[in-house]
Backbone bond lengths (Angstrom), bond angles and torsions (degrees), N, CA, C in turn:
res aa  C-N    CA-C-N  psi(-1)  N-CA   C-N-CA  omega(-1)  CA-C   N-CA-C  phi
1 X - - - 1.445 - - 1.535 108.94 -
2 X 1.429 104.97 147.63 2.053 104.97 -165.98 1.277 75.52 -94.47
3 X 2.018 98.18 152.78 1.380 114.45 172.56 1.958 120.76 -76.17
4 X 0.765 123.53 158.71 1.179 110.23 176.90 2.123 110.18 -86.37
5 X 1.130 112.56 -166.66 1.811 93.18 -172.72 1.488 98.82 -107.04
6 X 1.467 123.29 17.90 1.529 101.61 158.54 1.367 103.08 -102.44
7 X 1.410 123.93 -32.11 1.444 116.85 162.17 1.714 122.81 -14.26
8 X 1.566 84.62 -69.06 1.635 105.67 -168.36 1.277 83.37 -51.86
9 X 1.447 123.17 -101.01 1.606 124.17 -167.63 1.539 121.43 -7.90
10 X 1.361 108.84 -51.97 1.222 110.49 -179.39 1.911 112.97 -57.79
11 X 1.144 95.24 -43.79 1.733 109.93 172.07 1.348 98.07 -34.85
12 X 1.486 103.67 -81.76 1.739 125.37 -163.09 1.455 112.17 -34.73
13 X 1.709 110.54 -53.32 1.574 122.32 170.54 1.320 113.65 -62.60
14 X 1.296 135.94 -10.50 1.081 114.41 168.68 1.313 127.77 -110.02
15 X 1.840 108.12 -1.73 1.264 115.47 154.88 1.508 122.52 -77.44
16 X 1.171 121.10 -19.35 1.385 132.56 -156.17 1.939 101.88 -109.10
17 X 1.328 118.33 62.92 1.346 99.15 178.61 1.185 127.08 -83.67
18 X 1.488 131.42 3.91 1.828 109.26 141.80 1.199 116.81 -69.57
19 X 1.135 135.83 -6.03 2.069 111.94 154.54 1.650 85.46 114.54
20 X 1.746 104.83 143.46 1.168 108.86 -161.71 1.991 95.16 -116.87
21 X 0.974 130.34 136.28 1.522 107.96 131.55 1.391 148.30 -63.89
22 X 1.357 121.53 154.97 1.170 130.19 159.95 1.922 116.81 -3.22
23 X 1.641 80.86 -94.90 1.769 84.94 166.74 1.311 149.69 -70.46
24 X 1.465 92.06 -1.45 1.836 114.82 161.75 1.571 114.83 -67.05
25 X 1.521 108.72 -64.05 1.112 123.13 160.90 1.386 130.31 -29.77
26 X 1.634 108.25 -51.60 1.287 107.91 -174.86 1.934 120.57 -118.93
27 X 1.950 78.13 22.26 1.628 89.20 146.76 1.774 113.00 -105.22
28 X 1.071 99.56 -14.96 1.492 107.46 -177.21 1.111 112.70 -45.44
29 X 1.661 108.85 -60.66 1.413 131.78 -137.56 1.885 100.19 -113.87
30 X 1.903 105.66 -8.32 1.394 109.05 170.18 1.327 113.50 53.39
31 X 1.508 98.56 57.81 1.895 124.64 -174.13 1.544 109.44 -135.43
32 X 1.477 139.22 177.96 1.394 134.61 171.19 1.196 105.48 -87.49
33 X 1.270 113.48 139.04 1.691 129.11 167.03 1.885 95.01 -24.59
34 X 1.565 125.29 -57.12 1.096 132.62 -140.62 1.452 94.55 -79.48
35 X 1.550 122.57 -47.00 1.386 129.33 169.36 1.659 116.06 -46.77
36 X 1.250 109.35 -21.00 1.846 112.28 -165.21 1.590 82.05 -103.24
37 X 0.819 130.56 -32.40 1.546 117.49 172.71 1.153 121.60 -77.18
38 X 1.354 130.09 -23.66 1.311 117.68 -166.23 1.780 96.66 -90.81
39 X 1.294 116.21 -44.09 1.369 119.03 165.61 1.417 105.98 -46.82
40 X 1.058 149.76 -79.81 1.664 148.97 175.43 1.556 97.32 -42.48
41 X 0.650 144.96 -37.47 1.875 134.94 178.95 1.647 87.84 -70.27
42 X 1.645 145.41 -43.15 1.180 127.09 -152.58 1.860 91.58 -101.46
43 X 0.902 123.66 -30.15 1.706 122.31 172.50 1.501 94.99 -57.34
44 X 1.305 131.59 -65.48 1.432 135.63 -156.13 1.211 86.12 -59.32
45 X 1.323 143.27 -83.26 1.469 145.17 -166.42 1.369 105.63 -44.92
46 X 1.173 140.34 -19.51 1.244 122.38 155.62 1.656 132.26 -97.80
47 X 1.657 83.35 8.83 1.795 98.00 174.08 1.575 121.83 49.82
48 X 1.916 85.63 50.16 1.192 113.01 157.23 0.981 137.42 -103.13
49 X 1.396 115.07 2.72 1.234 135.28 172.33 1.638 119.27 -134.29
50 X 1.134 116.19 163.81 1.553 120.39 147.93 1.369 125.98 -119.00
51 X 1.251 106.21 173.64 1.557 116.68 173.75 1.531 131.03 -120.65
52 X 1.154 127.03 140.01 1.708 107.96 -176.33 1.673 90.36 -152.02
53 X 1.497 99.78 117.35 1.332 121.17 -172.88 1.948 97.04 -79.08
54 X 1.429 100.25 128.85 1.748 110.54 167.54 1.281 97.30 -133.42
55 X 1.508 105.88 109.32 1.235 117.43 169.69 1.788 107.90 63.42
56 X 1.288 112.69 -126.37 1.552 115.11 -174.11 1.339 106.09 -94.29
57 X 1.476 116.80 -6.74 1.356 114.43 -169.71 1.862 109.11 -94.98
58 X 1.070 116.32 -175.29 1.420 132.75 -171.16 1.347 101.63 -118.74
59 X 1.230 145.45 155.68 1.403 133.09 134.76 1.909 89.79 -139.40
60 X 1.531 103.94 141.21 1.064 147.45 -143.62 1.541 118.75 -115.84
61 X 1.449 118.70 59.23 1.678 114.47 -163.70 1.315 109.43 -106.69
62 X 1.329 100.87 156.19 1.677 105.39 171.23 0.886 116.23 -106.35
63 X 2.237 105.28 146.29 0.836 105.83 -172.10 1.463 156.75 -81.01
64 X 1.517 125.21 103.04 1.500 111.53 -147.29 1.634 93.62 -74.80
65 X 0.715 119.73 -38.06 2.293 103.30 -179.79 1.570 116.64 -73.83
66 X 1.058 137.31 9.33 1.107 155.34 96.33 1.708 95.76 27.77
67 X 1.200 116.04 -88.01 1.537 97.45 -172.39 1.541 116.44 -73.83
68 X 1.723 114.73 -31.96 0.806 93.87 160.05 1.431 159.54 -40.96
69 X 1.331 98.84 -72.36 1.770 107.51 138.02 1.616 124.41 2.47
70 X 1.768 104.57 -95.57 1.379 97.97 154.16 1.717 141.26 -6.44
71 X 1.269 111.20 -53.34 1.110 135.11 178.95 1.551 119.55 -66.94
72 X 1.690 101.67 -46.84 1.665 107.79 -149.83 1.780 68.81 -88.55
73 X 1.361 133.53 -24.54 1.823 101.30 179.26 1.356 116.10 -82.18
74 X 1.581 121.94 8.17 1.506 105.34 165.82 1.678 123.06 -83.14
């Protein structure tokens, strides 16, 4: 079964743990800037990711406490 393109993204972020940009990402994966965003807008909303602003740029990591998390609210 083909992945869908937040899949992939999600892949990429979790191979990539110094944190990806925008156009890293979506030269990576050979998608539109606009496509790597809209997938990262739907990971973030499910707080699968984070963000850490450097300077003007974005970098884009996933989240490894993530399960933790999960956990520490039961």
């Amino acid at each position: 079964m083909k992945k869908d393109k937040k899949e992939l993204v999600a892949d990429i972020l979790r191979k990539n743990t110094n944190g990806l940009t925008i156009v890293e990402i979506a030269g990576i994966l050979n998608i539109s800037r606009n496509t790597a965003a809209v997938a990262l807008a739907e990971l973030k909303g499910a707080n699968l990711i984070w963000i850490r602003e450097v300077g003007m740029a974005k970098l884009h990591y996933w989240n490894v406490n993530k399960k933790r998390d999960d956990e520490n609210k039961k």
